[in-house]
Backbone as JSON Lines, residues from 0, in Angstrom:
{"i":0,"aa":"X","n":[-142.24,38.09,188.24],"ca":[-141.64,36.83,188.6],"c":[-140.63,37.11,189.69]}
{"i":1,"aa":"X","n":[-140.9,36.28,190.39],"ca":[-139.94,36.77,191.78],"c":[-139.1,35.61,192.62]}
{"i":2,"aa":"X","n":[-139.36,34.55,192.07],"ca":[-138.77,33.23,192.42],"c":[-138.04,32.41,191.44]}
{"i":3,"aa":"X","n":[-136.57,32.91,190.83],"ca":[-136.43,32.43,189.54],"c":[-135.43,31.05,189.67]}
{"i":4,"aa":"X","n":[-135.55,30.3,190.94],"ca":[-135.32,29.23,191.24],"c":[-136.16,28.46,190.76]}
{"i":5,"aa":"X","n":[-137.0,28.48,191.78],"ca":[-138.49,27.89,191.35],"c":[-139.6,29.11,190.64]}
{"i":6,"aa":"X","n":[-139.62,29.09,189.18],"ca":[-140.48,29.94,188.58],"c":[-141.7,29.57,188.03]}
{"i":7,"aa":"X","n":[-141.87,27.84,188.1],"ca":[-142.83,27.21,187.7],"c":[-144.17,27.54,188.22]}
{"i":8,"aa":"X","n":[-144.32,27.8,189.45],"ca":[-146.12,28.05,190.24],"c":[-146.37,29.14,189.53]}
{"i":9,"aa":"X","n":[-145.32,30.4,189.26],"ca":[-145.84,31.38,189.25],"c":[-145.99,31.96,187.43]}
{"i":10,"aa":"X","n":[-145.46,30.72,186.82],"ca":[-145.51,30.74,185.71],"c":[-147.23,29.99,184.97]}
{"i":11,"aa":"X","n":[-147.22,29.2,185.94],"ca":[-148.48,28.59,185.46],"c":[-149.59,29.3,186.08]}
{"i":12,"aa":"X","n":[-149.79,30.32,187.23],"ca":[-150.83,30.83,187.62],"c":[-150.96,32.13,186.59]}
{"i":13,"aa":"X","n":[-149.67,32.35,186.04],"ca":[-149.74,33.53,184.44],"c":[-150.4,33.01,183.69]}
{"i":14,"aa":"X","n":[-150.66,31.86,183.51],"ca":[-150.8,31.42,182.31],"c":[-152.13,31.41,182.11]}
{"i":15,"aa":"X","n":[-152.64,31.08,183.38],"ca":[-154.05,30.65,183.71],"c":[-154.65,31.76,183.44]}
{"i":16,"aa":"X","n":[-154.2,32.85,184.49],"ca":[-154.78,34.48,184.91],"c":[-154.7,35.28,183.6]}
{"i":17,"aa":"X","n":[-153.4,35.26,183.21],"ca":[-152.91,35.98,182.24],"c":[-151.88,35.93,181.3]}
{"i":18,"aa":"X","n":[-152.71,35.31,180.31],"ca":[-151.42,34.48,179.37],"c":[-150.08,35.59,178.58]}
{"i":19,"aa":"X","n":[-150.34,36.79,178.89],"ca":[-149.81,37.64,178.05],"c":[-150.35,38.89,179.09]}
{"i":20,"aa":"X","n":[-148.69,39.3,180.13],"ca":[-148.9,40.1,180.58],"c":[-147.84,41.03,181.05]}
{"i":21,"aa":"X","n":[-147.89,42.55,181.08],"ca":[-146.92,43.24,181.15],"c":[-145.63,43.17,182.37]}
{"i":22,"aa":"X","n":[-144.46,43.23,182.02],"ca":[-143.31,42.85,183.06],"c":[-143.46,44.58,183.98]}
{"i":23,"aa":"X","n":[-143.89,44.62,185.13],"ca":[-143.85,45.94,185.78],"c":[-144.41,46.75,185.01]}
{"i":24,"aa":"X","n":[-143.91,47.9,185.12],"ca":[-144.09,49.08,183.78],"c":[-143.0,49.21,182.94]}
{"i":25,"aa":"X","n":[-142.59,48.22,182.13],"ca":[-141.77,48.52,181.47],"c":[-142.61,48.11,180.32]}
{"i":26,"aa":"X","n":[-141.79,47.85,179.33],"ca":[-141.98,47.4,177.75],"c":[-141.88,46.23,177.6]}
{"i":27,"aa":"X","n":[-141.65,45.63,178.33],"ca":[-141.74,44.35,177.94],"c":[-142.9,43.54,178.41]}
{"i":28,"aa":"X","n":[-143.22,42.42,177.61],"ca":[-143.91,41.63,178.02],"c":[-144.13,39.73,178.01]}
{"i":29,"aa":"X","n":[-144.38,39.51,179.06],"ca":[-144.19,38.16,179.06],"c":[-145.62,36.96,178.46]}
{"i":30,"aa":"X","n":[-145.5,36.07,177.66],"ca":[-146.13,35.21,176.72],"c":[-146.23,33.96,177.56]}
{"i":31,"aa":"X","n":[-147.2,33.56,178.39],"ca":[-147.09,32.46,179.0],"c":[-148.0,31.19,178.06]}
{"i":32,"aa":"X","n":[-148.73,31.31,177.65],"ca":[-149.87,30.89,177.02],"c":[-149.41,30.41,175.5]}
{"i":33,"aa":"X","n":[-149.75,29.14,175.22],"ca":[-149.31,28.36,174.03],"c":[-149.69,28.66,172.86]}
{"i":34,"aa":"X","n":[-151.48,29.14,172.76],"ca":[-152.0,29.78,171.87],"c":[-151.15,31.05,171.47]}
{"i":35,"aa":"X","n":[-151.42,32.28,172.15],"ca":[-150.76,33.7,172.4],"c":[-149.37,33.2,171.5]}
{"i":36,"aa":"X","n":[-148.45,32.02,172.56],"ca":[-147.23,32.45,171.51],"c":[-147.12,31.83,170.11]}
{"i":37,"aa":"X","n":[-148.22,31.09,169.74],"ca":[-148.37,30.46,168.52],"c":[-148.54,31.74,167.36]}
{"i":38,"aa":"X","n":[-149.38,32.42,168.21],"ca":[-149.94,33.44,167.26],"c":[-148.7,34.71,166.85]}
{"i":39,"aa":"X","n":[-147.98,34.88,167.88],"ca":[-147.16,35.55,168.2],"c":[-146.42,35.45,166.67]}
{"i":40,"aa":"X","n":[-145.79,34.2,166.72],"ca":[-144.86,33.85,166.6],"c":[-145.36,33.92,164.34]}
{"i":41,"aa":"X","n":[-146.69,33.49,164.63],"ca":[-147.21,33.78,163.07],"c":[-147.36,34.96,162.31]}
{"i":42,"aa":"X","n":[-147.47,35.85,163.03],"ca":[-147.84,37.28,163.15],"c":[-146.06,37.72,163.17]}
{"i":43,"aa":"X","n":[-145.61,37.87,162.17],"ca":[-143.69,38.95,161.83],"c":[-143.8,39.83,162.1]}
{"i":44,"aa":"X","n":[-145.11,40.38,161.04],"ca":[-145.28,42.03,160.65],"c":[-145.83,42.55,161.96]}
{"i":45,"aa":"X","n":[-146.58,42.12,163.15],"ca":[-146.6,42.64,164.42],"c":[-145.45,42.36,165.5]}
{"i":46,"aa":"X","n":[-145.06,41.42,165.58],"ca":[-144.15,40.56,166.33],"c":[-142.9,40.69,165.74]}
{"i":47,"aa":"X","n":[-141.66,41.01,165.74],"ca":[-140.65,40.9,165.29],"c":[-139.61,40.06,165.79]}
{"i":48,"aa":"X","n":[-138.65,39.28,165.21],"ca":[-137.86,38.4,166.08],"c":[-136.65,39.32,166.04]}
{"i":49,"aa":"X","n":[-136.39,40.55,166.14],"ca":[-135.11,41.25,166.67],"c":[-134.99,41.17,168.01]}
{"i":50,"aa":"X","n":[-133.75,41.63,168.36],"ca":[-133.52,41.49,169.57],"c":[-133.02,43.25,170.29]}
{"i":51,"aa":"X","n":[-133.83,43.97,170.16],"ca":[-134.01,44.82,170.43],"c":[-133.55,45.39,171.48]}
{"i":52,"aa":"X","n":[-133.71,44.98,172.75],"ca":[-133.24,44.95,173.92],"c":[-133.55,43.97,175.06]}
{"i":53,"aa":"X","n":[-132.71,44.0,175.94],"ca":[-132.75,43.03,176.9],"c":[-133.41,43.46,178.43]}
{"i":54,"aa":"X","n":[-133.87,42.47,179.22],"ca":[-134.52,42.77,180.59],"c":[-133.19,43.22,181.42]}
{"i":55,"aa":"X","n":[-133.55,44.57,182.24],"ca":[-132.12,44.22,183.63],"c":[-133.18,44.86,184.86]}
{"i":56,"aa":"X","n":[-133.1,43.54,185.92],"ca":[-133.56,43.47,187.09],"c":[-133.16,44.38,187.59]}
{"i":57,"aa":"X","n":[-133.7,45.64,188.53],"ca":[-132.53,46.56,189.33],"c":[-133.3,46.04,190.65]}
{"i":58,"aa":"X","n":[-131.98,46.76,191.75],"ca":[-132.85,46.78,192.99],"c":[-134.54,47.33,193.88]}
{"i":59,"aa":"X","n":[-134.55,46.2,194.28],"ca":[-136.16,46.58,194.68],"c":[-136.86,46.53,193.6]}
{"i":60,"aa":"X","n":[-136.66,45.15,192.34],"ca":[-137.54,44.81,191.81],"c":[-137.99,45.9,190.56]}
{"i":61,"aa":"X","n":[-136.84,46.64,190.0],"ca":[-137.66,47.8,188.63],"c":[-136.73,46.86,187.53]}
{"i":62,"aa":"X","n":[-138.12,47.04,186.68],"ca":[-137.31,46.29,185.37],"c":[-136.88,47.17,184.32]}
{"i":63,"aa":"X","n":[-135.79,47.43,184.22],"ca":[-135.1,48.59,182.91],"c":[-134.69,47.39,181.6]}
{"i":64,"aa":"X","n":[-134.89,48.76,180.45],"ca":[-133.88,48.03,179.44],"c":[-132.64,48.45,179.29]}
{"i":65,"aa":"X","n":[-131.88,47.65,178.64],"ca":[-130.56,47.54,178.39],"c":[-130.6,47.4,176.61]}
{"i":66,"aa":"X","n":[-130.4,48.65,176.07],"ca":[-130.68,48.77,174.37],"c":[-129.71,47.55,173.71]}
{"i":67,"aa":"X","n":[-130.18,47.08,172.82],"ca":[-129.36,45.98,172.07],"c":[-128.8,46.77,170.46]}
{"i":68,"aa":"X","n":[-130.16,46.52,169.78],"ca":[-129.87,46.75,168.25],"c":[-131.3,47.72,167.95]}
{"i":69,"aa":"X","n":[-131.45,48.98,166.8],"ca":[-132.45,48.72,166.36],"c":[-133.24,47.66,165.58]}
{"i":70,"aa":"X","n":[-134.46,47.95,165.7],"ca":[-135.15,46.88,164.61],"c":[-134.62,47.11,162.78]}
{"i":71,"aa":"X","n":[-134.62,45.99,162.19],"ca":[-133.96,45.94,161.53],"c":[-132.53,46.17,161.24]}
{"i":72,"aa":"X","n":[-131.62,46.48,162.51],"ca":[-130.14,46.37,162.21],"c":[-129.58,45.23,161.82]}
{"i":73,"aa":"X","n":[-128.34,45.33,161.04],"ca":[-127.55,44.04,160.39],"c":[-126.64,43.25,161.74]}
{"i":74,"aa":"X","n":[-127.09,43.56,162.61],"ca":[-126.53,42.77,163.54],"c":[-127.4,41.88,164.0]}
{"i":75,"aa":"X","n":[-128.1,41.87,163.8],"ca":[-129.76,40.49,164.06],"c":[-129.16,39.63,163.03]}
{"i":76,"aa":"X","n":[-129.14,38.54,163.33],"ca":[-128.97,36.9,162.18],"c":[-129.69,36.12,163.33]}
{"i":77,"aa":"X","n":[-129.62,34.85,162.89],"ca":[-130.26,33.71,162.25],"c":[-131.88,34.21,162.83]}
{"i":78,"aa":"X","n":[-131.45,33.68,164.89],"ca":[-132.42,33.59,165.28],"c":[-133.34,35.14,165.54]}
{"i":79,"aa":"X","n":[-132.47,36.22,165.46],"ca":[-132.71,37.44,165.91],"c":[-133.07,38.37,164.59]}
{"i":80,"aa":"X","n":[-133.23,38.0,163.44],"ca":[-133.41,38.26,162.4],"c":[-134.67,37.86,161.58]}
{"i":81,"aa":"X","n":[-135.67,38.92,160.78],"ca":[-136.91,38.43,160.62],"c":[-136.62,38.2,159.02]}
{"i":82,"aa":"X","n":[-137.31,37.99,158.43],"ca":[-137.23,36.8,157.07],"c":[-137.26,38.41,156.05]}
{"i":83,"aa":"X","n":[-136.63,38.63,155.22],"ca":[-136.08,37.24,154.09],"c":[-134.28,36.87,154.59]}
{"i":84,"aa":"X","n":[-134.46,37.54,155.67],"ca":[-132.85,37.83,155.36],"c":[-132.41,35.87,156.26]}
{"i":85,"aa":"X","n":[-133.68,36.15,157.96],"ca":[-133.98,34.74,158.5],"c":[-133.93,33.54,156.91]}
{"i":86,"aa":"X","n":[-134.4,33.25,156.52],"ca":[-134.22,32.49,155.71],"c":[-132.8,32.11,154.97]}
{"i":87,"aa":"X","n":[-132.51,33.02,154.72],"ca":[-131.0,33.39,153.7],"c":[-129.89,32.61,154.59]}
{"i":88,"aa":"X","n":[-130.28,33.01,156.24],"ca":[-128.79,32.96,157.64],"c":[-129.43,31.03,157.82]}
{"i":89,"aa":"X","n":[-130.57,31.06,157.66],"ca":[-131.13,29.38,157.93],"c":[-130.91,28.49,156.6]}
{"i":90,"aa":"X","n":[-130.57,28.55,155.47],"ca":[-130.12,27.96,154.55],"c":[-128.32,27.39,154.15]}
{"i":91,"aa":"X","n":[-128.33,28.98,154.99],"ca":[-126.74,28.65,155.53],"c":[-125.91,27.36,156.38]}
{"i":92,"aa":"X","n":[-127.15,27.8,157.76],"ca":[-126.67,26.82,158.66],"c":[-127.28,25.52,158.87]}
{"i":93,"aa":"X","n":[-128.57,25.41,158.06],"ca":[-129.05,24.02,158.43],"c":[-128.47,22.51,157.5]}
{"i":94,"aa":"X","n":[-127.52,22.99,156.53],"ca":[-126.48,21.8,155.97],"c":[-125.67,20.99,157.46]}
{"i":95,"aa":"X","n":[-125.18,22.19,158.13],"ca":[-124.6,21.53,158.99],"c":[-124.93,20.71,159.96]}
{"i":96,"aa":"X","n":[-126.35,20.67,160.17],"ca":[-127.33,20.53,161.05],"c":[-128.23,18.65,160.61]}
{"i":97,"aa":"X","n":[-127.4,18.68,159.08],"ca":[-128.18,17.31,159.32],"c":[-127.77,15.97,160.36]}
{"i":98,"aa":"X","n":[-128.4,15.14,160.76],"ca":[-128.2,14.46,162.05],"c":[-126.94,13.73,161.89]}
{"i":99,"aa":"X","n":[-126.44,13.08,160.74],"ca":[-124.95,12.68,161.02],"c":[-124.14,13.59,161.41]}
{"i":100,"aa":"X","n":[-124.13,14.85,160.97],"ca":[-122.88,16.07,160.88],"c":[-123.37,16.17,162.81]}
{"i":101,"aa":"X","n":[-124.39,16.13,163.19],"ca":[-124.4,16.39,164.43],"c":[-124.56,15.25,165.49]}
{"i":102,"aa":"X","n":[-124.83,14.25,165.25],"ca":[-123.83,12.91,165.97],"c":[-122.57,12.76,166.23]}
{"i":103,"aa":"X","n":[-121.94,13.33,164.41],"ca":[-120.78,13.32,164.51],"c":[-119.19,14.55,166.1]}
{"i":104,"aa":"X","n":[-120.61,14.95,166.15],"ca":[-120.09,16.18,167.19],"c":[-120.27,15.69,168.76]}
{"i":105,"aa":"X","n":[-120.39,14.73,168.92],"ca":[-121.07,14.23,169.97],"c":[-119.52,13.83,170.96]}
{"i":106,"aa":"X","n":[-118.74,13.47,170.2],"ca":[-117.17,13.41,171.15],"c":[-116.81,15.06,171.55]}
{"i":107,"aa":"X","n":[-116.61,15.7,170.24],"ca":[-116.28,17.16,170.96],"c":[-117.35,17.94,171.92]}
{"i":108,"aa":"X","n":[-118.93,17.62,172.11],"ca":[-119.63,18.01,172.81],"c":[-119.16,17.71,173.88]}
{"i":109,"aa":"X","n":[-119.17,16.69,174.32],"ca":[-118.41,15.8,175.91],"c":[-117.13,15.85,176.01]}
{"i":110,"aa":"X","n":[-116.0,16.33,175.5],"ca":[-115.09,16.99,175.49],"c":[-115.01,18.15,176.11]}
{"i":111,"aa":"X","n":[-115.9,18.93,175.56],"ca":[-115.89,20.58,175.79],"c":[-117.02,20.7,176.76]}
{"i":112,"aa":"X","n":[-117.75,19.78,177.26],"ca":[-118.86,19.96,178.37],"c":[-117.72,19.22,179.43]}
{"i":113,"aa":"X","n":[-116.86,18.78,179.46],"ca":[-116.12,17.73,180.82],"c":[-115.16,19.34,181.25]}
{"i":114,"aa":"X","n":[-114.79,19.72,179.88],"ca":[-113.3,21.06,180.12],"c":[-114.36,21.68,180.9]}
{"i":115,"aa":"X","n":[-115.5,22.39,180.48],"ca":[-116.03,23.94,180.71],"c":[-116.74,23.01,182.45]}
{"i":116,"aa":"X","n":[-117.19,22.24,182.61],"ca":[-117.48,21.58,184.05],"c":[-116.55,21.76,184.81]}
{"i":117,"aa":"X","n":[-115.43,21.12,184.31],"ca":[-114.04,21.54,185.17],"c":[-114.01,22.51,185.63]}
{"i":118,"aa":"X","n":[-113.48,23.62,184.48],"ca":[-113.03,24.82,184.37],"c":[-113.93,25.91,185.56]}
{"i":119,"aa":"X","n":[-115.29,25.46,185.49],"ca":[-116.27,26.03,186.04],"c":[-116.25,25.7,187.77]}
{"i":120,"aa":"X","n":[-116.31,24.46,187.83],"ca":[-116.68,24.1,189.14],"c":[-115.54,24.57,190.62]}
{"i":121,"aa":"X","n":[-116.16,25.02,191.5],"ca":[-115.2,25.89,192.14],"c":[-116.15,25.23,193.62]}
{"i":122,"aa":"X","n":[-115.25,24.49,194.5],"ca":[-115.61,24.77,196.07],"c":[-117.28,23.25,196.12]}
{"i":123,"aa":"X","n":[-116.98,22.75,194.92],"ca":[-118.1,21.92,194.88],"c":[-119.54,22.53,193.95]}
{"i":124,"aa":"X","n":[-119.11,23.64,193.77],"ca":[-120.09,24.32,193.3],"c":[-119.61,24.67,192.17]}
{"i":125,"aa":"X","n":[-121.14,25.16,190.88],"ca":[-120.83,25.47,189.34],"c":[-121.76,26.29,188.82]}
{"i":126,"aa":"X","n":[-121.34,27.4,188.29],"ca":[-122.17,28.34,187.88],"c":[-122.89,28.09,186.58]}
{"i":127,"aa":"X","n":[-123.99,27.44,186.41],"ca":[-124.02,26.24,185.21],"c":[-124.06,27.33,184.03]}
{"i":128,"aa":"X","n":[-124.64,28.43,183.93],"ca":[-124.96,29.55,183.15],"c":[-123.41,30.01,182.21]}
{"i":129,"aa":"X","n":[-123.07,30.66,183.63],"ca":[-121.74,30.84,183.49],"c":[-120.68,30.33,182.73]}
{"i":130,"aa":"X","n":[-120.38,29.3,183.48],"ca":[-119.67,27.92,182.9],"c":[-120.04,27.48,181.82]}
{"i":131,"aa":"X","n":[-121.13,26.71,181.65],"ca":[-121.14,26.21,180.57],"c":[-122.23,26.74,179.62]}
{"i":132,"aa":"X","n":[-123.51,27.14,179.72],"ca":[-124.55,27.27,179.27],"c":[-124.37,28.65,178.37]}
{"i":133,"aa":"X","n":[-123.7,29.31,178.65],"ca":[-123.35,30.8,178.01],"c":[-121.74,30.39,176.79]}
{"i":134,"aa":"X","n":[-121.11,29.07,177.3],"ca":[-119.83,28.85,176.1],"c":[-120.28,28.12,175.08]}
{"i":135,"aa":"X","n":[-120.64,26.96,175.78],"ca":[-120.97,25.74,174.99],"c":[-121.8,25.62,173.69]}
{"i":136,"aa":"X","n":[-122.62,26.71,173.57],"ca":[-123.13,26.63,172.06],"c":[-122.52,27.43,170.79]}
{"i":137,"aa":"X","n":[-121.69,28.47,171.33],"ca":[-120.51,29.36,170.64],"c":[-119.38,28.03,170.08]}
{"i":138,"aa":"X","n":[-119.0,27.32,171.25],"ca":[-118.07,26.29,170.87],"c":[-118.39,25.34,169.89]}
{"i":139,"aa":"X","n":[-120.2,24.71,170.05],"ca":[-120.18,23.98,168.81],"c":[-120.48,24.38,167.7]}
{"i":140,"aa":"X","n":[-121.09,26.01,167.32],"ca":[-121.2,26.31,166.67],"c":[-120.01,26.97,165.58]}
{"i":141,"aa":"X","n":[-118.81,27.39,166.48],"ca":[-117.79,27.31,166.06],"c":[-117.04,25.69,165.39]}
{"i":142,"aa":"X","n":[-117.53,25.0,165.83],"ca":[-116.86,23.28,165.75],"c":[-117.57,23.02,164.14]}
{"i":143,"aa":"X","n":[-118.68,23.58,164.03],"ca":[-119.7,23.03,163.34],"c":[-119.37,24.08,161.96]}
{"i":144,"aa":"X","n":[-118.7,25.19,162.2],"ca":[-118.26,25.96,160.86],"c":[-116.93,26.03,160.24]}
{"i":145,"aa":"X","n":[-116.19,24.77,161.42],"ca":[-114.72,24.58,160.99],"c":[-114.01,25.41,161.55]}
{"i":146,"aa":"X","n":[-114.19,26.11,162.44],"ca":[-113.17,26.96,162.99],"c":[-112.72,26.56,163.92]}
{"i":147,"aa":"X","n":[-111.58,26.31,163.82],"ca":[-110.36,25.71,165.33],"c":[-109.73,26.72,166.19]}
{"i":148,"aa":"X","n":[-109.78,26.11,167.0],"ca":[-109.44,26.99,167.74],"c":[-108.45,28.51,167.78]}
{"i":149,"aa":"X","n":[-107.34,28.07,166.26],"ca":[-106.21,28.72,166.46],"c":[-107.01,30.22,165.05]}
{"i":150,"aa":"X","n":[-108.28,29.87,164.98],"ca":[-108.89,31.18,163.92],"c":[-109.42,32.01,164.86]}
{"i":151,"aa":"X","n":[-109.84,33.33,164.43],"ca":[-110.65,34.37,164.76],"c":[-112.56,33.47,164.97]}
{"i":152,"aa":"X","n":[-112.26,34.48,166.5],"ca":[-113.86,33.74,166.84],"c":[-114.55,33.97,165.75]}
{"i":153,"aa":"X","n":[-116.07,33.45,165.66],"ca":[-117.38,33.57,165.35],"c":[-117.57,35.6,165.03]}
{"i":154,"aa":"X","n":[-117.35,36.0,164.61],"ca":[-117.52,37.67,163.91],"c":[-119.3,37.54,164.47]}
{"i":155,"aa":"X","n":[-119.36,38.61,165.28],"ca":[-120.93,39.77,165.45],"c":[-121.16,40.68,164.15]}
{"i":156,"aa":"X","n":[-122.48,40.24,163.92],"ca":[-123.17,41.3,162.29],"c":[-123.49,40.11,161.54]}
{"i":157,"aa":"X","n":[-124.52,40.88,160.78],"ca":[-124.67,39.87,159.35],"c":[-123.72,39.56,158.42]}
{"i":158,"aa":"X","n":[-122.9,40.57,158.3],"ca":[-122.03,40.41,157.54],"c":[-120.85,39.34,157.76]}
{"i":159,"aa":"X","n":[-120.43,39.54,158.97],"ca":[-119.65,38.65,159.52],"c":[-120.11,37.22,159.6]}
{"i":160,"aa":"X","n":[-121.53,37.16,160.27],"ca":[-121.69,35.59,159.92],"c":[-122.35,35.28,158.71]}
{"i":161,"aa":"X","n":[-122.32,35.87,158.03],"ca":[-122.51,35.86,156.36],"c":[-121.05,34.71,156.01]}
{"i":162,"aa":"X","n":[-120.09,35.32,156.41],"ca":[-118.59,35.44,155.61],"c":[-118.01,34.48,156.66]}
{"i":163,"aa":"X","n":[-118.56,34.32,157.41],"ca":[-117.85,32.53,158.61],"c":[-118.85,31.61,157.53]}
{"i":164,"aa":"X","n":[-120.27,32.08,157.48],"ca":[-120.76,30.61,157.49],"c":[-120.22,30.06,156.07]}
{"i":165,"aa":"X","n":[-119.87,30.9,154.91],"ca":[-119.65,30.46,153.95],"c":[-117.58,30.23,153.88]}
{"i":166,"aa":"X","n":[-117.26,30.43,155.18],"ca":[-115.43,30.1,155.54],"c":[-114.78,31.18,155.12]}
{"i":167,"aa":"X","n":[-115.4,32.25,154.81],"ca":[-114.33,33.37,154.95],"c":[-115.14,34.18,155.64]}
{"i":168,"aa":"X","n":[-113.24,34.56,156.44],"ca":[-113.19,35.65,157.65],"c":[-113.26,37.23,156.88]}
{"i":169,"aa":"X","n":[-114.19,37.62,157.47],"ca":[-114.08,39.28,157.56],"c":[-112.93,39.75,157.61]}
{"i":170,"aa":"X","n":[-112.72,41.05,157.02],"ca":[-111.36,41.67,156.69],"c":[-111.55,42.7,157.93]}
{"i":171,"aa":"X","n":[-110.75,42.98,158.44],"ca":[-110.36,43.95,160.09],"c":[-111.72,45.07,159.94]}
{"i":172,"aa":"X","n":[-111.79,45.29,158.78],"ca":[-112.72,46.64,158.88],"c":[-114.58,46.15,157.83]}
{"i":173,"aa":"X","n":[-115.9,46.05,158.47],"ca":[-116.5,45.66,158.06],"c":[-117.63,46.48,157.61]}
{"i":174,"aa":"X","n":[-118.72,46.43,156.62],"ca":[-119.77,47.45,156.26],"c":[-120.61,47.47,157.56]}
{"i":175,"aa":"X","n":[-120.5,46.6,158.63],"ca":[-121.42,46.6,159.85],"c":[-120.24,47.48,160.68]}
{"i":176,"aa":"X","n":[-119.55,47.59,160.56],"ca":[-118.71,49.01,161.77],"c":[-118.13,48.14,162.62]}
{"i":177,"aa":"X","n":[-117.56,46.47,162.33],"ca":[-117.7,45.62,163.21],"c":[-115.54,45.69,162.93]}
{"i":178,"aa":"X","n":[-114.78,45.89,163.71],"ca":[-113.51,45.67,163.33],"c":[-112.46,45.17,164.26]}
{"i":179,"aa":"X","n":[-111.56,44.43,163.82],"ca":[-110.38,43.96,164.48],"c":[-110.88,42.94,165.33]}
{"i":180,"aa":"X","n":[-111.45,41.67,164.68],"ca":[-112.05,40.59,165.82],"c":[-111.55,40.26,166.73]}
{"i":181,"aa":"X","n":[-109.94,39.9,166.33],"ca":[-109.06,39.02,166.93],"c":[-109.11,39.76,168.64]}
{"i":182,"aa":"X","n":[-109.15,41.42,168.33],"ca":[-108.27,42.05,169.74],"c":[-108.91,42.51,170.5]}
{"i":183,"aa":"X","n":[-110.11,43.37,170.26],"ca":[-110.84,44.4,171.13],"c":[-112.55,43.88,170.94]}
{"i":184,"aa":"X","n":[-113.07,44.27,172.07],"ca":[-114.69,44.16,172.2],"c":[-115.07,43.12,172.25]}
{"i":185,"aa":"X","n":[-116.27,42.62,171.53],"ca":[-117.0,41.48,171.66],"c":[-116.3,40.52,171.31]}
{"i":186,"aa":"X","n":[-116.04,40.59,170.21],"ca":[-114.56,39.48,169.79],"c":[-113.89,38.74,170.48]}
{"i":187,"aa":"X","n":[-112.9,39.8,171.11],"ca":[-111.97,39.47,172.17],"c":[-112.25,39.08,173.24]}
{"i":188,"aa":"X","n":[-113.84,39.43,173.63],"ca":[-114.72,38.36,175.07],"c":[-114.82,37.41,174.31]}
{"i":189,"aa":"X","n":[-115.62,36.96,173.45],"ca":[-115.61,35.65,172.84],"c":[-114.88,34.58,172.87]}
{"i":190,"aa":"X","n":[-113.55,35.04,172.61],"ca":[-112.5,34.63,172.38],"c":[-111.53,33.99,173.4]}
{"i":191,"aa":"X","n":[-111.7,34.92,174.69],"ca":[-111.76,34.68,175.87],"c":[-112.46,33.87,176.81]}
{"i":192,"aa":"X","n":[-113.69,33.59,176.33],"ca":[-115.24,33.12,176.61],"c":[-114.87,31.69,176.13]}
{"i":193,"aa":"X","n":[-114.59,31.39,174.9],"ca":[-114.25,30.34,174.35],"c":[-112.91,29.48,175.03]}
{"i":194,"aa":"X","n":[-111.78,30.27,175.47],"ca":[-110.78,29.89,175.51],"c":[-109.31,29.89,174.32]}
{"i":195,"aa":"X","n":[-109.95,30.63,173.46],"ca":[-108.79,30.62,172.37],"c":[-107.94,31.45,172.66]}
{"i":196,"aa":"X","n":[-106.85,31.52,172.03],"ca":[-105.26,32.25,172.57],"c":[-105.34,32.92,171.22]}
C-alpha cells in the first residue's frame, strides 16, 4: 500500500487479485476480502486476536515489526485478548455499553471532541489522529468507568483493567510487573495524552 491518503483503488484491486496477501516480506499480512476475514475471524485456534506486534514503515518502503506482547500475555484485554479470558473483559464492559448509559455520554463526547479540536488545531490545520482519534476513546472510556479526571488513568494489563472495570485501582506494584501509574511510562503518557494533572 503506498497511497495511504487515498488507499481505496489499491485496496479494492487486493481484494479482487488477492484477498489475503503478504505485506513485503515481512510477517504480516493483509485481509482484504470479506469471506477470508469472516473465516479469519471464526477460526481463534489459527487466528489469534493478540496483539503481538505492530507494522513500522521504514524508509524506502521495508516493513519491520515493532514487538508488542507475547501471545497469550496478560497484557492483551478486551479487544486484544482471545476467549475465555475475551469473554470475562466483555461481560465487564458491555453493562456500560447499554444505549441509555451511552446517549447519556453524548454531552461529554462533544465536550471533549470541541477541547481535543481546539487543543489540536494549529495554523488552520489538525492532526485528526493525533488530536483526537488516538485521545478520545481513552477519554470515554475513562468517562464510562467513572474515573474523573482527578484519578489514576485507565492501568495497562489484565489485571489492571480487571481492577478499573470493577472501580478499584491497582496498588503501585502489580502481578503484571505493571507499577506506579500515576508517574512513569505508559501511565504517565496516558495521563498526559488525556490531559489529567
Amino acid at each position: 500500500m503506498h497511497d495511504l491518503d487515498d488507499p481505496y483503488p489499491e485496496l479494492s484491486a487486493l481484494t479482487r487479485a488477492a484477498p489475503v496477501s503478504r505485506v513485503g516480506d515481512s510477517n504480516f499480512y493483509l485481509v482484504t476480502g470479506w469471506d477470508a476475514i469472516a473465516e479469519a475471524v471464526a477460526r481463534p485456534e489459527d487466528f489469534s486476536s493478540n496483539l503481538t506486534a505492530t507494522m513500522v514503515w521504514k524508509e524506502g518502503g521495508k516493513v519491520e515489526e515493532y514487538p508488542i506482547a507475547e501471545l497469550g500475555s496478560p497484557i492483551h484485554v478486551l479487544a486484544t485478548v482471545d476467549d475465555p479470558s475475551h469473554k470475562a473483559h466483555r461481560a465487564m464492559v458491555m453493562p456500560s455499553l447499554v444505549a441509555k448509559r451511552v446517549r447519556a455520554l453524548e454531552p461529554f463526547i462533544d465536550v471533549t471532541v470541541e477541547r481535543l479540536w481546539s487543543e489540536g488545531l494549529r495554523d488552520g490545520r489538525i492532526d485528526w489522529v493525533a488530536a483526537v482519534a488516538q485521545r478520545l476513546p481513552m477519554a470515554v472510556v475513562a468517562e464510562l468507568l467513572g474515573s474523573p479526571p482527578s484519578t489514576p488513568p485507565i492501568p495497562i494489563g489484565s489485571e489492571a483493567f480487571s481492577s478499573a472495570a470493577s472501580g478499584r485501582w491497582p496498588s503501585e506494584s502489580t502481578a503484571d510487573g505493571i507499577s506506579d501509574f500515576g508517574h512513569h511510562g505508559p501511565a504517565a503518557q496516558l495521563r498526559s495524552t488525556l490531559g489529567w494533572r
